[in-house]
C-alpha positions in Angstrom: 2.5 -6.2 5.6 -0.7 -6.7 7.0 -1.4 -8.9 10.3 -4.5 -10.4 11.9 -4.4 -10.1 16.0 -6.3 -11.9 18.6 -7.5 -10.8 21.5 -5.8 -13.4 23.3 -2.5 -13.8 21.5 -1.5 -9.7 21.8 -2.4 -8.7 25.4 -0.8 -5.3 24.6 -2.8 -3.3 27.1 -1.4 -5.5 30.0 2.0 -5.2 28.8 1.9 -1.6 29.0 0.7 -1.8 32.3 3.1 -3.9 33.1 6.2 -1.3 31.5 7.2 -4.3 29.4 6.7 -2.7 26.0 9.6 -4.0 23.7 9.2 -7.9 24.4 5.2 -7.2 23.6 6.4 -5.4 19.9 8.6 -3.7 17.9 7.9 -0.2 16.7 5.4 -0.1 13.5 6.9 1.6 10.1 6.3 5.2 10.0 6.0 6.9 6.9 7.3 11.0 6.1 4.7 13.5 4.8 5.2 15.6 1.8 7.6 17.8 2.1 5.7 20.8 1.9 4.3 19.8 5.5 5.6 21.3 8.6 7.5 19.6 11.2 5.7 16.9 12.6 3.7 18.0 16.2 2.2 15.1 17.2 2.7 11.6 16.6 -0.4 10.2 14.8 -3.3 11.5 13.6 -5.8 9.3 14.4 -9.6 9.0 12.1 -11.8 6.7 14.7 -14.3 5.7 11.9 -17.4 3.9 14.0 -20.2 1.8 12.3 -23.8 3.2 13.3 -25.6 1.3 10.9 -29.0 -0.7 11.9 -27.1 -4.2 11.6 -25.4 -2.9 14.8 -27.8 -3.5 17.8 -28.4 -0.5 20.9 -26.0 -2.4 22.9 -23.7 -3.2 20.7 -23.5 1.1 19.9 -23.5 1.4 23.7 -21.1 -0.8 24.3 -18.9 0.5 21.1 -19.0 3.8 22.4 -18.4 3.5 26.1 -15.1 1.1 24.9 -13.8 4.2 23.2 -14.2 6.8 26.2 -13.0 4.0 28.5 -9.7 3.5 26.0 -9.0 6.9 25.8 -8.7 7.4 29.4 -6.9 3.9 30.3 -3.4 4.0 32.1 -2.3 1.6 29.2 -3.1 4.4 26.8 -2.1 7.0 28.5 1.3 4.9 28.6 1.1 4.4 25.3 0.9 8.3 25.0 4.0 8.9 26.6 5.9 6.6 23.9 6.0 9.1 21.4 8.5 11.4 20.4 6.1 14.3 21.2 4.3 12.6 23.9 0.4 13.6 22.2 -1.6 12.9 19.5 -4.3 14.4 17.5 -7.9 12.4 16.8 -11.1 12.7 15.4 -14.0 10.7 16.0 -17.1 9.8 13.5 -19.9 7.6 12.8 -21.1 6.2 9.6 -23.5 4.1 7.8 -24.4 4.8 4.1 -22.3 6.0 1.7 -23.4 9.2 2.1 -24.2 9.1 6.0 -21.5 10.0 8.1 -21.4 12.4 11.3 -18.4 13.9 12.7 -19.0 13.3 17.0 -15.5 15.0 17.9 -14.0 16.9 15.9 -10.0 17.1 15.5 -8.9 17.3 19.2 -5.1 17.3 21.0 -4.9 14.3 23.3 -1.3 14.8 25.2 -2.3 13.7 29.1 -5.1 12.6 31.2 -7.0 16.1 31.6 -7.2 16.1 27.6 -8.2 12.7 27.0 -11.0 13.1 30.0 -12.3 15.9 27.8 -12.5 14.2 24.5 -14.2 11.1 26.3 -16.3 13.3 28.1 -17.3 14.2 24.4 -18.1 10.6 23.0 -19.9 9.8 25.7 -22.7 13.4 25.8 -23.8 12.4 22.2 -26.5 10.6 21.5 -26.3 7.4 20.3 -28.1 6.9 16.6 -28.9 3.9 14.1 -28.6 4.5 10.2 -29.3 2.3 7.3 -26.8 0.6 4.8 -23.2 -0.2 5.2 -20.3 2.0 3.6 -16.7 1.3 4.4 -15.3 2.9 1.4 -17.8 5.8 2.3 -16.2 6.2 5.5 -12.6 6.1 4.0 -13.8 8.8 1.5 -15.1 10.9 4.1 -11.5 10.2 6.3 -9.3 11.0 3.7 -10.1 14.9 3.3 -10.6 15.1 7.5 -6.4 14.7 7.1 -5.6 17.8 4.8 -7.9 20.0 6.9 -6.4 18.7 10.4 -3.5 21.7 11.0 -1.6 19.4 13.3 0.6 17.7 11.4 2.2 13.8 12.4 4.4 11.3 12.1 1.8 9.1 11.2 -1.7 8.9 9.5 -4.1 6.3 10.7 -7.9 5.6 9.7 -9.6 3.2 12.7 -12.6 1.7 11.2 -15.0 -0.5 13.4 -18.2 -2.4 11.5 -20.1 -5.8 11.9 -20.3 -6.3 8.1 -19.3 -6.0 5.0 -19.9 -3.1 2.4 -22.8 -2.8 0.7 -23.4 0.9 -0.6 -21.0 3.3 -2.4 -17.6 2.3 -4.3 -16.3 -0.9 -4.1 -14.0 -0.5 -0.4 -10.7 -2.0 -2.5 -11.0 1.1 -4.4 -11.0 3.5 -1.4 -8.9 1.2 0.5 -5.9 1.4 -2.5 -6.4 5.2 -2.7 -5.9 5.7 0.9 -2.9 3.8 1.0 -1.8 5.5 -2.0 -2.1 8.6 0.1 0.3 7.4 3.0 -2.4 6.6 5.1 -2.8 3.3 6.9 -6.1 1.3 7.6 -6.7 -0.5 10.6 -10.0 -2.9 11.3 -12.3 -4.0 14.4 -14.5 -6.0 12.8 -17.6 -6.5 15.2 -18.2 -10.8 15.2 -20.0 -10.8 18.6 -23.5 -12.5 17.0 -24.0 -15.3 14.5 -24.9 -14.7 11.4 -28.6 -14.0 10.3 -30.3 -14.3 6.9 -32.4 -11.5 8.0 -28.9 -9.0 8.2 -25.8 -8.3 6.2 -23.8 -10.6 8.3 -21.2 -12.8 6.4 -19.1 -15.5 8.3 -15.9 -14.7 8.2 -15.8 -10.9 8.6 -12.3 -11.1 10.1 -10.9 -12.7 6.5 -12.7 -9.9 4.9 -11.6 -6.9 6.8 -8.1 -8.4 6.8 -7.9 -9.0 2.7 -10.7 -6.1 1.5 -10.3 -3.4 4.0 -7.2 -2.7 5.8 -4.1 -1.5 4.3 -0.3 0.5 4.4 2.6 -0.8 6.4 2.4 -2.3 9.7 -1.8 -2.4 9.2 -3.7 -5.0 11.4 -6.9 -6.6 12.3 -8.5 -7.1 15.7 -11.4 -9.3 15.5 -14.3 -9.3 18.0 -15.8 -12.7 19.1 -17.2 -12.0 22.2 -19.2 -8.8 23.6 -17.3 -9.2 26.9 -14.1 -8.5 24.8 -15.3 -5.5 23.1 -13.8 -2.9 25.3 -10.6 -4.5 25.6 -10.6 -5.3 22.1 -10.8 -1.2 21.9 -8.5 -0.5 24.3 -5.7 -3.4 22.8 -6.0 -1.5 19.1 -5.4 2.2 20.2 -2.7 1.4 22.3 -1.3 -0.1 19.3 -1.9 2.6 17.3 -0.6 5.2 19.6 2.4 3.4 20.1 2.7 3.1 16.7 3.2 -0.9 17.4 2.6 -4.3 15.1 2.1 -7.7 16.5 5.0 -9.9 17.3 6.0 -12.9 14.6 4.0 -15.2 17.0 0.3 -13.8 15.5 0.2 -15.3 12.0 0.8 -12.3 9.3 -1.2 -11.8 6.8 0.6 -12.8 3.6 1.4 -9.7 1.0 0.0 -9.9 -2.8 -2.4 -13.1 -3.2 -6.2 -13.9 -3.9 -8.3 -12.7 -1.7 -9.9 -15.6 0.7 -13.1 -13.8 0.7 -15.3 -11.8 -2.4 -14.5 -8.0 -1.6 -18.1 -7.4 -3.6 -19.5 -10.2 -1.0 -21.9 -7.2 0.6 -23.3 -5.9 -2.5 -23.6 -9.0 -3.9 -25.9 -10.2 -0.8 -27.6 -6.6 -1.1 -28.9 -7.6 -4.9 -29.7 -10.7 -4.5 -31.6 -10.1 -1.1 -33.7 -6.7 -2.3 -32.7 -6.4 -6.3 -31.0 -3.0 -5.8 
């Protein structure tokens, strides 16, 4: 089951703060590994999947990346850490755009306390920030899948984090890639990037959210948080890995996403807009 989460109706960062943990969620449905993997040593491996292409603005990068660092090293998920049956986890951090654009920033990295986590923020944040053209979700699940076979740290868990401001437009359709990840035991979470209205001169569509939620995320206990505002961006960050770390899904009160139906919104909306903008 999938679910869509608001800012405002799952304030799981403050929870954890708070130490009220099991009123905020219950734990999210973990899945086993073949059974030719080791024992599990961490408790998620974590793919943070970040959209660099030119639809997203300097600030909006800047503020996207410095929402990561500042997540990583947060008491809530640092709390969150400490959840876990092995207390750490193991993430990797890239940036896409085209289909065939993506950049690893930080490669596979142990995250089990606050001198490890300052480290891998310390990492996002010395990188230069850069701009790419198109936009390829399913690129960036293709390039995600793989990063999981060659990770040596084995967990309970296998999670792809993808943030974007629109829909895709290059490379396979996402459903595709979507459907084979899941296939794979791997679940898909989205932070789709709504922070500006919709331009005819971008790839912008209006109801992102609607389109992340039925095109893009995927795998048991996979959720949405949506970005309206750029002064939620950070804690929108901070909200979702907690989550993920945790291994937690929203309570009944944020509406879930119903299972098998029509999609509410074209999953070949972005190429569709691509042709019939530039005829290619």
């Amino acid at each position: 089951m999938r679910w869509c989460v608001s800012i405002g109706a799952v304030l799981v960062a403050g929870a954890f703060a708070g130490g009220d943990v099991a009123s905020i969620a219950a734990p999210g449905p973990s899945f086993q590994l073949s059974e030719a993997k080791p024992d599990p040593v961490v408790d998620v491996e974590l793919v943070l999947a970040v959209d660099v292409s030119y639809s997203m603005d300097m600030e909006e990068l800047a503020i996207q990346r410095e929402g990561y660092a500042q997540a990583i090293v947060s008491k809530e998920f640092l709390a969150a850490l400490k959840t876990g049956p092995t207390g750490k986890i193991a993430v990797t951090y890239f940036e896409w755009a085209a289909s065939t654009d993506q950049k690893v920033i930080i490669p596979w990295r142990v995250i089990d306390g606050p001198e490890s986590a300052d480290a891998v923020a310390a990492e996002i944040m010395k990188t230069p920030i850069r701009r790419a053209s198109r936009t390829s979700i399913s690129g960036a699940i293709y390039f995600a899948m793989p990063l999981f076979e060659e990770n040596a740290l084995h967990g309970l868990r296998r999670v792809i984090d993808i943030s974007g401001d629109g829909p895709n437009n290059n490379g396979a359709p996402v459903t595709l890639a979507r459907d084979e990840a899941v296939s794979k035991g791997i679940v898909i979470n989205g932070l789709p990037i709504m922070a500006k209205e919709p331009s005819y001169s971008t790839m912008d569509i209006e109801n992102l959210d609607w389109y992340y939620e039925d095109c893009v995320v995927g795998g048991p206990g996979s959720f949405v948080v949506t970005i309206k505002e750029r002064d939620k961006f950070k804690e929108a960050i901070r909200t979702k890995l907690v989550m993920e770390v945790a291994g937690l899904v929203p309570e009944p009160r944020a509406i879930p996403v119903a299972g098998p139906r029509e999609s509410r919104v074209n999953c070949m909306i972005g190429e569709k807009i691509w042709q019939d903008r530039w005829g290619r």
